[in-house]
C-alpha positions in Angstrom: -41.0 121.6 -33.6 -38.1 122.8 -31.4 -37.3 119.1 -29.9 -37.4 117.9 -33.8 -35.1 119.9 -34.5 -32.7 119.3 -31.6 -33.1 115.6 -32.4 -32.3 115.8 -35.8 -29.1 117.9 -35.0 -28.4 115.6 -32.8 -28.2 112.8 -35.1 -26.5 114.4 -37.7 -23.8 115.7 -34.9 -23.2 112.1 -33.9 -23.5 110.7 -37.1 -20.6 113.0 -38.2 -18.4 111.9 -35.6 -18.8 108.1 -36.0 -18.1 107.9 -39.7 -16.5 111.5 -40.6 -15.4 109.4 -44.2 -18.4 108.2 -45.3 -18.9 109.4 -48.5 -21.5 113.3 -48.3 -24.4 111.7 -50.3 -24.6 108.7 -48.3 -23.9 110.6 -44.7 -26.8 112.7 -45.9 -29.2 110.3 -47.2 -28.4 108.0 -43.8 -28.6 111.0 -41.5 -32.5 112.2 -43.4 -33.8 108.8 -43.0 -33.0 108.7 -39.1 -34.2 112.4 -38.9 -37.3 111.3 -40.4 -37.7 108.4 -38.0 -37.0 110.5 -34.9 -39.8 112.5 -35.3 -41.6 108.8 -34.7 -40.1 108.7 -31.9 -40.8 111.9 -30.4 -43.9 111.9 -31.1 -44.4 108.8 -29.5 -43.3 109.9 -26.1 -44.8 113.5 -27.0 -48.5 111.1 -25.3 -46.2 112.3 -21.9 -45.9 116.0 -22.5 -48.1 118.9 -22.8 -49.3 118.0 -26.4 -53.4 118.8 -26.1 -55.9 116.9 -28.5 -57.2 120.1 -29.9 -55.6 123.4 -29.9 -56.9 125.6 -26.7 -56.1 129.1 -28.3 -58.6 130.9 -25.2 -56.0 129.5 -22.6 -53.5 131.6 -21.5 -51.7 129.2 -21.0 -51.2 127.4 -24.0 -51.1 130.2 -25.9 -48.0 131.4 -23.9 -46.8 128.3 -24.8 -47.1 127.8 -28.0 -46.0 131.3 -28.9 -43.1 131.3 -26.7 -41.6 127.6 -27.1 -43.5 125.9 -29.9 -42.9 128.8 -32.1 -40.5 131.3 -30.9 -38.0 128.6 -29.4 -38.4 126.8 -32.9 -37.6 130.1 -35.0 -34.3 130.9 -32.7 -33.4 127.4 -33.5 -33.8 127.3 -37.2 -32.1 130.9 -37.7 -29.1 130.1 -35.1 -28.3 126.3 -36.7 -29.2 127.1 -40.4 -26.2 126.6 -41.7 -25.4 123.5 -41.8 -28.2 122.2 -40.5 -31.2 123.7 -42.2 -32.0 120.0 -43.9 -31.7 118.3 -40.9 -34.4 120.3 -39.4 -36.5 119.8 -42.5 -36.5 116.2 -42.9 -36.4 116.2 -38.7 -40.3 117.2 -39.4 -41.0 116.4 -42.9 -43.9 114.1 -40.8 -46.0 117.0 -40.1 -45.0 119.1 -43.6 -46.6 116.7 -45.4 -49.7 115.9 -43.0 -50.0 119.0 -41.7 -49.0 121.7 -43.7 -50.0 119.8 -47.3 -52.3 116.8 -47.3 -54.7 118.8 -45.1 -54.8 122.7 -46.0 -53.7 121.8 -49.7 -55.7 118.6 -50.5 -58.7 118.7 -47.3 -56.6 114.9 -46.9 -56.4 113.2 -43.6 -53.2 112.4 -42.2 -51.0 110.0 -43.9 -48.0 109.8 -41.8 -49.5 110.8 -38.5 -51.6 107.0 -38.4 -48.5 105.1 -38.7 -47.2 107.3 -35.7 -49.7 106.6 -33.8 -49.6 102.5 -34.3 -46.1 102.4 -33.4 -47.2 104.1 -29.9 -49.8 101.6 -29.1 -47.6 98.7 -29.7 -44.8 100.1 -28.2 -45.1 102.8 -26.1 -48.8 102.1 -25.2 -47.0 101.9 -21.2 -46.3 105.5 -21.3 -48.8 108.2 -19.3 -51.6 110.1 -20.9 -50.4 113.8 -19.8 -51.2 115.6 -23.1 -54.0 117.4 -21.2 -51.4 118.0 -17.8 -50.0 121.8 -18.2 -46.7 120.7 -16.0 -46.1 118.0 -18.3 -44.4 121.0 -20.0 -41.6 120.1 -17.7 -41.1 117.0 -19.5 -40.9 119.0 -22.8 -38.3 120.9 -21.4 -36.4 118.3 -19.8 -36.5 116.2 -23.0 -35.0 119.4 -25.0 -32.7 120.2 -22.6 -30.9 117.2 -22.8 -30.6 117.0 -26.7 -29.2 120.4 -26.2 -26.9 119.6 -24.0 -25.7 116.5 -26.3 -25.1 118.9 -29.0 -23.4 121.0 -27.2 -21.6 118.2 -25.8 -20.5 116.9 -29.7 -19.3 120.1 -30.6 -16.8 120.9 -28.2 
């Protein structure tokens, strides 16, 4: 979650800068649709970080993880760019919302979005290394984030 929504401020950042006079509805309707689609591409390249098949909530490890970065990271994110960026985020992972967090718990649905994902990876990514499993492919995780950060923090000087 925290790289989805470092993308998706991203965009929004540069969008913002390239065509400041574009009309609100149409920046924001532009700048969702891309935020959507990043999280395609994210989770494409996620097949090189530590992104496990099934959740390993016994491990140390990945529990450290997931509480520290996956959520914790993710909360400081949301509260600190909330404003003006809170839609961003949520159309940054709208993907897993609706597969996730609706068509599964809410209607016992497989994944709708998540497939599609997954197709685009094999046909275009598909040269990309396996490391879901790898624990220091964290550091890929981390290297990806830290340079979206930095961009934003870049565009808003």
């Amino acid at each position: 979650m925290p790289t989805h929504f470092l993308i998706g401020i991203l965009i929004a950042e540069i969008f913002n800068l390239l065509l400041p006079s574009m009309p609100i509805p149409v920046q924001i309707l532009i700048i969702a649709i891309l935020a959507v689609l990043s999280h395609y591409l994210l989770d494409c390249i996620a097949i090189s970080t530590y992104h496990p098949y099934k959740a390993h909530w016994d491990d140390k490890f990945f529990k450290g993880f997931h509480i520290i970065y996956a959520f914790g990271f993710a909360i400081i994110l949301f509260i600190w760019f909330f404003i003006p960026y809170w839609w961003v985020m949520l159309f940054s992972i709208l993907p897993d919302i609706i597969d996730w967090y609706i068509l599964r718990p809410a209607f016992h649905k497989d994944p709708v979005v998540h497939p599609s994902i997954d197709r685009v990876r094999d046909a275009l990514f598909s040269w990309l290394p396996d490391l879901k499993e790898k624990k220091w492919a964290v550091l890929n995780e981390f290297i990806l984030a830290g340079t979206i950060g930095v961009g934003i923090v870049l565009l808003q000087l």
